[in-house]
N, CA, C and O of each residue as an XYZ file, in Angstrom:
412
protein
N       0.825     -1.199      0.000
C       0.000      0.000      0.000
C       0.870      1.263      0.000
O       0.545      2.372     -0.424
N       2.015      0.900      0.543
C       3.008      2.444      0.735
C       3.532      2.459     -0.790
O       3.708      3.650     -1.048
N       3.896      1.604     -2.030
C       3.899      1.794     -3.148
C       2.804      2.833     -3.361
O       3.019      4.023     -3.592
N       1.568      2.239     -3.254
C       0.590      3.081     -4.171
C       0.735      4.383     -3.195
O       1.762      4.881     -3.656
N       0.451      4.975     -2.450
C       0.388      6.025     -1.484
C       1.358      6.741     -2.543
O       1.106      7.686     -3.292
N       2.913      5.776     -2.331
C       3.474      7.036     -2.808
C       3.600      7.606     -4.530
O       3.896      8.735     -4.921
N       3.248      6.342     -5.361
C       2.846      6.676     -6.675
C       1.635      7.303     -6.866
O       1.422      6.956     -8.027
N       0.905      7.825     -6.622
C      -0.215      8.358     -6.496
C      -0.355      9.926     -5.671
O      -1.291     10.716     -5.792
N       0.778     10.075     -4.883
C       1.028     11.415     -4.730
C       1.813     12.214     -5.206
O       2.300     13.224     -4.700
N       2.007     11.575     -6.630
C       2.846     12.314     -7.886
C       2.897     13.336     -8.718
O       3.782     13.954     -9.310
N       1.135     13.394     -8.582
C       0.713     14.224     -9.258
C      -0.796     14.445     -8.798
O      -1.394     13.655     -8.066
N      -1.452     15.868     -9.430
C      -2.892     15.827     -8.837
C      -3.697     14.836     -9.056
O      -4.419     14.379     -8.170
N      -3.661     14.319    -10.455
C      -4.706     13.225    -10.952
C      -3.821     11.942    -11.191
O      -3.034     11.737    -12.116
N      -4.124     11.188    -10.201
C      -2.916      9.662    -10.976
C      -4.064      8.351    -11.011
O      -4.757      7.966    -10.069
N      -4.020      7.789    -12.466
C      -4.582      6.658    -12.637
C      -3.941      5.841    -12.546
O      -2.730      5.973    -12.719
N      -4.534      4.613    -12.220
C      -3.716      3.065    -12.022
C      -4.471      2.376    -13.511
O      -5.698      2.391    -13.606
N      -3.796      1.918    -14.378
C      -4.144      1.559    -15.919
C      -3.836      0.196    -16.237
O      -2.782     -0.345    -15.903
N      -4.899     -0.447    -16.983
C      -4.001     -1.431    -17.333
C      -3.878     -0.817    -19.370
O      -4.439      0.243    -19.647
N      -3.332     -1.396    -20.216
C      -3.189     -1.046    -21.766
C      -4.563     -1.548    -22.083
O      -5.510     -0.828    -22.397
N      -4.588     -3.359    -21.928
C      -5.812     -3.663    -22.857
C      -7.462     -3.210    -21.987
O      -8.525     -3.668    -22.405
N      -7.397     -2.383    -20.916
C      -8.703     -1.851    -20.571
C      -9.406     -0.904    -20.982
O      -9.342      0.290    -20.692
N     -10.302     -1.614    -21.884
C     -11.388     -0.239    -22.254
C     -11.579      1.069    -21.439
O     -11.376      2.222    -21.821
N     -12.041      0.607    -20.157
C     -12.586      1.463    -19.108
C     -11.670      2.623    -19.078
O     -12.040      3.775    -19.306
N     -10.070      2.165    -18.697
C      -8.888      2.472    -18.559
C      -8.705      3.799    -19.218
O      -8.648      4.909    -18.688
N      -8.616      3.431    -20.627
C      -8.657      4.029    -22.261
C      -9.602      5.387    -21.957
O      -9.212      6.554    -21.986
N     -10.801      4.959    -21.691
C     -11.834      6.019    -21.379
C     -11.656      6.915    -20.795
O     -11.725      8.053    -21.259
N     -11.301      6.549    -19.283
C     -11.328      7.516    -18.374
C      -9.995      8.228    -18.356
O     -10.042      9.127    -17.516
N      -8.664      8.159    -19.048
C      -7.757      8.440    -19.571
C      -8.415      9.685    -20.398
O      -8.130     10.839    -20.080
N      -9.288      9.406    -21.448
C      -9.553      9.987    -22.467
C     -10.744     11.603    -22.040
O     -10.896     12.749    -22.462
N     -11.442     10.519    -20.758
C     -12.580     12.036    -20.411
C     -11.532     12.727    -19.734
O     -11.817     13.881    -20.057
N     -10.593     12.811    -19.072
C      -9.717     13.478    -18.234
C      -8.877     14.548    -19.557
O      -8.876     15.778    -19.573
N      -8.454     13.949    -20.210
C      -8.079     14.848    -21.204
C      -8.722     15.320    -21.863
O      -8.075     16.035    -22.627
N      -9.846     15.349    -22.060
C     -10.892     16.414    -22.497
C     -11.529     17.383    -21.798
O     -12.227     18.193    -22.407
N     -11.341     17.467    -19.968
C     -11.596     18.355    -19.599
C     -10.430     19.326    -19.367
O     -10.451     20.459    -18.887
N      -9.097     18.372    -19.967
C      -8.170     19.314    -20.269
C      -7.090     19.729    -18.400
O      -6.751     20.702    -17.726
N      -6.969     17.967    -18.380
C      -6.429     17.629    -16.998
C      -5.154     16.377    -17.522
O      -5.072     15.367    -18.220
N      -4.620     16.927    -16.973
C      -3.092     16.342    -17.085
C      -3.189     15.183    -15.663
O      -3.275     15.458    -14.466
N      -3.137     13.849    -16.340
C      -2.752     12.839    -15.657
C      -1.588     12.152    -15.805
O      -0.986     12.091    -16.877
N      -1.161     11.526    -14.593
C      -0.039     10.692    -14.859
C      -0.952      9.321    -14.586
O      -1.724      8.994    -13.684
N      -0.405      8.577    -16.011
C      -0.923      6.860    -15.507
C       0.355      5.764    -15.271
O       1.434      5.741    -15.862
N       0.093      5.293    -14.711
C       1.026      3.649    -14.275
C       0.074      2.730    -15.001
O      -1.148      2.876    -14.994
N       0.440      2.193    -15.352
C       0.022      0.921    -16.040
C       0.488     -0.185    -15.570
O       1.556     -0.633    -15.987
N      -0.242     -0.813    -14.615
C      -0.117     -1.989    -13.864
C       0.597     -3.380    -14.885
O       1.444     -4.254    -14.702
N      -0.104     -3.053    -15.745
C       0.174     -4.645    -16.552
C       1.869     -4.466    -17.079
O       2.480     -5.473    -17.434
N       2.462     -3.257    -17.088
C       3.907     -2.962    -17.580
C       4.697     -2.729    -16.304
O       5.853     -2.313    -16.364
N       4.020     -3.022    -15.006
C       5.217     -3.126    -14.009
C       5.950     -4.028    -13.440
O       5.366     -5.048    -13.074
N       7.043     -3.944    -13.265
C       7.505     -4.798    -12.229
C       6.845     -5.504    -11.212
O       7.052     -6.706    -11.042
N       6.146     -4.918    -10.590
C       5.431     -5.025     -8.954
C       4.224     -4.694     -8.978
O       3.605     -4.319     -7.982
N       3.324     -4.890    -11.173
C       2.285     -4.659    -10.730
C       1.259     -5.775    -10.199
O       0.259     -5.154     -9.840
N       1.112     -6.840    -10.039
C       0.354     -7.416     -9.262
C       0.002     -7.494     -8.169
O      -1.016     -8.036     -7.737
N       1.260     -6.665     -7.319
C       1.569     -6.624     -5.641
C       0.344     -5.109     -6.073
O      -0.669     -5.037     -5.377
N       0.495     -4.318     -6.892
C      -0.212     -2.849     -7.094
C      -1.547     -3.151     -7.352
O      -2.373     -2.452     -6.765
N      -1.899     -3.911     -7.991
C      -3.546     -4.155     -7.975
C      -3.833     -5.054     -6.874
O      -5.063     -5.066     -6.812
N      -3.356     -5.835     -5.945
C      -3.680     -6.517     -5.082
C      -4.303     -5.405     -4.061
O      -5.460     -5.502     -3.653
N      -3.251     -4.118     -3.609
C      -3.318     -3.196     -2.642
C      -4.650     -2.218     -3.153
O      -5.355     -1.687     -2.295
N      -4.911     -2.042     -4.503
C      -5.766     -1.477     -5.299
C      -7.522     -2.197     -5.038
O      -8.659     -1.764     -5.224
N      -7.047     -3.239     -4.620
C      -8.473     -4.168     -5.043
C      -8.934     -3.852     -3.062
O     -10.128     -3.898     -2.768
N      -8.190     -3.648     -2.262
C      -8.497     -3.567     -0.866
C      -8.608     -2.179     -1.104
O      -8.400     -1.461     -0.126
N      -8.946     -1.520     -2.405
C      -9.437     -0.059     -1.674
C     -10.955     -0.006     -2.250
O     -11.706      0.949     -2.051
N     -11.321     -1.229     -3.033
C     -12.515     -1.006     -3.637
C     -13.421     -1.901     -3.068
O     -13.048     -3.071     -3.147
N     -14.368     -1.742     -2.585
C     -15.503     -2.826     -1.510
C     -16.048     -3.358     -2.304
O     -16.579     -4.390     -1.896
N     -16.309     -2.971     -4.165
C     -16.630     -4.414     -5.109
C     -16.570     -3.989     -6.746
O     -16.308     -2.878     -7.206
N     -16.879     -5.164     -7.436
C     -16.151     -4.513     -8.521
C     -14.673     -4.227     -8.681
O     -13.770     -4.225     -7.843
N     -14.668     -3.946    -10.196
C     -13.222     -3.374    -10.558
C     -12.355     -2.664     -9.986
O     -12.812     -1.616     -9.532
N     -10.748     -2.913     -9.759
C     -10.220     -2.270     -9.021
C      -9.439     -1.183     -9.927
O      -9.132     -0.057     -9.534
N      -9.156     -1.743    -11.279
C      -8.805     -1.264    -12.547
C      -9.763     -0.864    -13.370
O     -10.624     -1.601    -13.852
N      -9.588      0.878    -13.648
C      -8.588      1.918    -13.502
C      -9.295      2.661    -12.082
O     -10.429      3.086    -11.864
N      -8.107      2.595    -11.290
C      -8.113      3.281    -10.202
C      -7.302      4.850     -9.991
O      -6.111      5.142    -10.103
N      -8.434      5.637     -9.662
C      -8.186      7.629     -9.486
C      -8.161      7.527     -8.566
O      -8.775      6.786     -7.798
N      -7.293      8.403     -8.407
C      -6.721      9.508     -7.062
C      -6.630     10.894     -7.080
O      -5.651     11.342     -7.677
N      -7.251     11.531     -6.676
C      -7.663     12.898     -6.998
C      -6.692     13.636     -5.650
O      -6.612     13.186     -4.508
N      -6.221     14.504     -6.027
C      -5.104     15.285     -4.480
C      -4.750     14.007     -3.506
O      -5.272     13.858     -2.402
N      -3.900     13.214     -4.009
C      -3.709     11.818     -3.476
C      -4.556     11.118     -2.790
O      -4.273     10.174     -2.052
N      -6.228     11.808     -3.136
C      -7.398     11.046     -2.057
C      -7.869      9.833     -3.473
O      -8.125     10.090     -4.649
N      -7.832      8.444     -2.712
C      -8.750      7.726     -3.580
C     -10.033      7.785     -4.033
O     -11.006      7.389     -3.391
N     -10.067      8.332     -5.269
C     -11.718      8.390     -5.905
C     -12.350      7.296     -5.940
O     -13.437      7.123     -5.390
N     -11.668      6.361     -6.660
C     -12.775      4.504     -6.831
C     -12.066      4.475     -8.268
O     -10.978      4.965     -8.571
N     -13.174      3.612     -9.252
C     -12.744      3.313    -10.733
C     -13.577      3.973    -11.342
O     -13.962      5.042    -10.870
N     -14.111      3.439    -12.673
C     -14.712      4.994    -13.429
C     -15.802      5.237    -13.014
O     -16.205      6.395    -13.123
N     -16.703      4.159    -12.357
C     -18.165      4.618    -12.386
C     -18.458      5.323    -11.064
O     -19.587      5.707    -10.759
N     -17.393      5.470    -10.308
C     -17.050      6.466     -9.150
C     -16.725      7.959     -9.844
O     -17.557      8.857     -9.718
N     -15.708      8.144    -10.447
C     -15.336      9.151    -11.517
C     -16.597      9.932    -12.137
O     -16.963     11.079    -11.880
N     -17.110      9.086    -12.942
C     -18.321      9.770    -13.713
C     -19.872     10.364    -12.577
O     -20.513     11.402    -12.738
N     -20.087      9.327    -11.528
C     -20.749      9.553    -10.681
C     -20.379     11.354     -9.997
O     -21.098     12.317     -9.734
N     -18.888     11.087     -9.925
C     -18.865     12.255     -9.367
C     -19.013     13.723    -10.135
O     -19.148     14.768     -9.498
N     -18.962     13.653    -11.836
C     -19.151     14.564    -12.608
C     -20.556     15.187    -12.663
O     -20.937     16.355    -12.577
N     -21.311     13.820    -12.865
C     -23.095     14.071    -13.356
C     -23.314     14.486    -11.769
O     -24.375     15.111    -11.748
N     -22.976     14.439    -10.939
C     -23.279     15.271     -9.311
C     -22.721     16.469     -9.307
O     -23.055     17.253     -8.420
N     -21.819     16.835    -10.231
C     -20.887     18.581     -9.926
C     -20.256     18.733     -9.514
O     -19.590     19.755     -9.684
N     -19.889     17.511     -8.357
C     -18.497     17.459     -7.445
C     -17.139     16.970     -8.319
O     -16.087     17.021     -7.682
N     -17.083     16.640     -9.302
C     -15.705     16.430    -10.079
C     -14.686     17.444    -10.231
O     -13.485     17.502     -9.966
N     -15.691     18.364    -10.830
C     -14.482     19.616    -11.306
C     -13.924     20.897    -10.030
O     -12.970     21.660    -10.182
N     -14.824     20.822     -8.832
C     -14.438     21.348     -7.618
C     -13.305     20.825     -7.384
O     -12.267     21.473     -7.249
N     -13.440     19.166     -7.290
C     -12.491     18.413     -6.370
C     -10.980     18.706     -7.404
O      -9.893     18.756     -6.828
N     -11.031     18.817     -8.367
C     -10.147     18.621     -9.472
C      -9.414     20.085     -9.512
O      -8.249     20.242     -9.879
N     -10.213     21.042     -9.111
C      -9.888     22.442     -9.187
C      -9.090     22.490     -7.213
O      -7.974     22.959     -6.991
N      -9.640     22.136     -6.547
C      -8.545     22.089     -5.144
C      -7.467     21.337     -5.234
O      -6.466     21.627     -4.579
N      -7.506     20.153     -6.134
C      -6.102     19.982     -6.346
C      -5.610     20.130     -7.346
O      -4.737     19.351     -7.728
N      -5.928     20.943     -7.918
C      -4.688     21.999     -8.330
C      -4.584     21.549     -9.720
O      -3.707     21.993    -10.461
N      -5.789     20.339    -10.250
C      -5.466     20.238    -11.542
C      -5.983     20.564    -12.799
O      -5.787     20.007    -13.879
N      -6.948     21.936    -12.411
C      -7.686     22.425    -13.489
C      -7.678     23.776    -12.940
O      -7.779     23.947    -11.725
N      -7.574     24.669    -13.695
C      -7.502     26.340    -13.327
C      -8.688     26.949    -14.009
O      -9.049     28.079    -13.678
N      -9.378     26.217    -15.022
C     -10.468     27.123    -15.255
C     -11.918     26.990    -14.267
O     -12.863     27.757    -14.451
């Protein structure tokens, strides 16, 4: 868990990715359209990523643990946490306190 803690406080927005995940791809893709700079890890190209989705899957109570956000190093969930939080209004607040959207 102290891996992810500290890969994830890298930057304002850090995804945990795998390549062949749709979901992944997506939420990669809405983030750059609101014109938010993420850093992703891509689990499936690490060294130690299985030990990284293991610690990933104990942050999610069900469902997918992949692609996992971290918003101001706070864990968001996977996408349907993400999008939940847009269609509510709370996305671009949370995104704007940490520091990763200025408009």
């Amino acid at each position: 868990m102290d891996t992810v803690k500290r890969m994830a406080s890298q930057n304002a927005v850090v995804v945990f990715s795998k390549t062949t995940c749709s979901m992944s791809h997506a939420i990669q893709s809405f983030f750059h359209e609101l014109g938010v700079h993420v850093t992703v890890h891509e689990v499936d190209e690490l060294p130690n990523g299985r030990e990284i989705e293991r610690a990933l899957a104990k942050l999610v109570s069900r469902g997918p643990s992949i692609p996992a956000t971290f918003i101001g190093q706070d864990f968001v969930g996977p996408t349907d946490k993400v999008m939940s939080l847009h269609l509510s209004g709370k996305l671009v607040p949370m995104l704007r306190k940490a520091g990763a959207l200025w408009v």
